[in-house]
N, C-alpha and C positions, 0 to 999 in steps of 0.2 A: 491782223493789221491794227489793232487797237494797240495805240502808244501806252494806254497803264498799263494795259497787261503786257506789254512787252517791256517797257520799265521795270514791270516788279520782278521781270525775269533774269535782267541784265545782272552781273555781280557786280556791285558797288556804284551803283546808279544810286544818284543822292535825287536829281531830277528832269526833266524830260517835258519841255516845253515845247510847243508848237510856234514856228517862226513864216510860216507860209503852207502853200499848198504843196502838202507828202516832207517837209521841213523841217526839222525840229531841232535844238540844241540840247545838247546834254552836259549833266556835270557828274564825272562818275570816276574815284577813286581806285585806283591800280597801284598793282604793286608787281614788281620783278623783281626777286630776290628781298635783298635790303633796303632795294629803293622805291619808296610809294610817293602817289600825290596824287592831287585833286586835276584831271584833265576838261576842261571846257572843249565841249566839241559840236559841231555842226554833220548833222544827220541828214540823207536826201535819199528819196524812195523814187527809183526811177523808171524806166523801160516795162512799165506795168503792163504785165498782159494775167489777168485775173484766174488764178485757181492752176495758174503754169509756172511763171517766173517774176522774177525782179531784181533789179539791181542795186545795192544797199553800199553809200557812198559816206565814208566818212573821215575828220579831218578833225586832230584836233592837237591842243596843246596846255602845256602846264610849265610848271617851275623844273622839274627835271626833264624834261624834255618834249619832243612832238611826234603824232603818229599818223599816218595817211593809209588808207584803205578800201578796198574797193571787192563786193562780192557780187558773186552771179547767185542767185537762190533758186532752184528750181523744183517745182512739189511734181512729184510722180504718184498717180496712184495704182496702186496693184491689191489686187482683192481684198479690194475694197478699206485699203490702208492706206496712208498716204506717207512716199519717203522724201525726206529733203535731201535735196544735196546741195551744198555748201562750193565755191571754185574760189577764191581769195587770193588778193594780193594783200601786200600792207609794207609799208617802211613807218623805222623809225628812227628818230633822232635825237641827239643830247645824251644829259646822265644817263637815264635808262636804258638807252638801246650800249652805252659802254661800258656799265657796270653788270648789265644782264643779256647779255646778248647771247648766250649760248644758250639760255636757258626763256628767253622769250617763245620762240614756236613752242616749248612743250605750254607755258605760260596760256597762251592763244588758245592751243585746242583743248586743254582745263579749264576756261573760260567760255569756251562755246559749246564743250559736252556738260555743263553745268545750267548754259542757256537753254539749250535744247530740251533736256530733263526737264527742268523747269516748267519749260512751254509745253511737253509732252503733256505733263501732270494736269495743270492747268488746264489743258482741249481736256483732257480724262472726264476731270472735274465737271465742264461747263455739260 
């Protein structure tokens, strides 16, 4: 639950400020196909029950368009491993979701088996 280390996880996270309690905004770089740009988004850490689940709510926007999203995050562990599982929704709109919209969902989950890795490596590490 530490924002750097989960900033330095994200792909194209430029940065990841704290705006209130579990809050934060982001400014993080996406691309769908051809079309890329800088998203300003607002991040909110919800329905906290510690070491089980959370809900990870996020909204954002840019010059080609806007994204809305919402996940269930749930950690299981099983001998003595811990598995996440991921339940998501998400809309988008403008350039992006018209120019890449066939190729968004694979976009999304190349984006979060990247995040995950990432954070994998990282717990590895610490």
């Amino acid at each position: 639950m530490d924002p750097l280390a989960l900033a330095a996880c994200v792909p194209g996270c430029q940065s990841l400020e704290p705006t209130g309690e579990n809050e934060y905004q982001a400014v993080v770089n996406v691309g769908v196909g051809p079309v890329r740009g800088n998203f300003t988004a607002k991040v909110a850490i919800t329905d906290m029950n510690p070491f089980e689940s959370y809900r990870l709510s996020l909204s954002g926007n840019s010059n080609i368009g806007f994204g809305t999203g919402d996940s269930l995050v749930t950690l299981e562990e099983q001998d003595g491993k811990t598995t996440v599982k991921v339940d998501s929704r998400a809309q988008a709109g403008g350039t992006v979701a018209r120019v890449g919209q066939r190729m968004m969902e694979s976009v999304a989950r190349g984006l979060l088996d990247r995040f995950f890795s990432c954070l994998q490596e990282t717990v590895n590490r610490g």
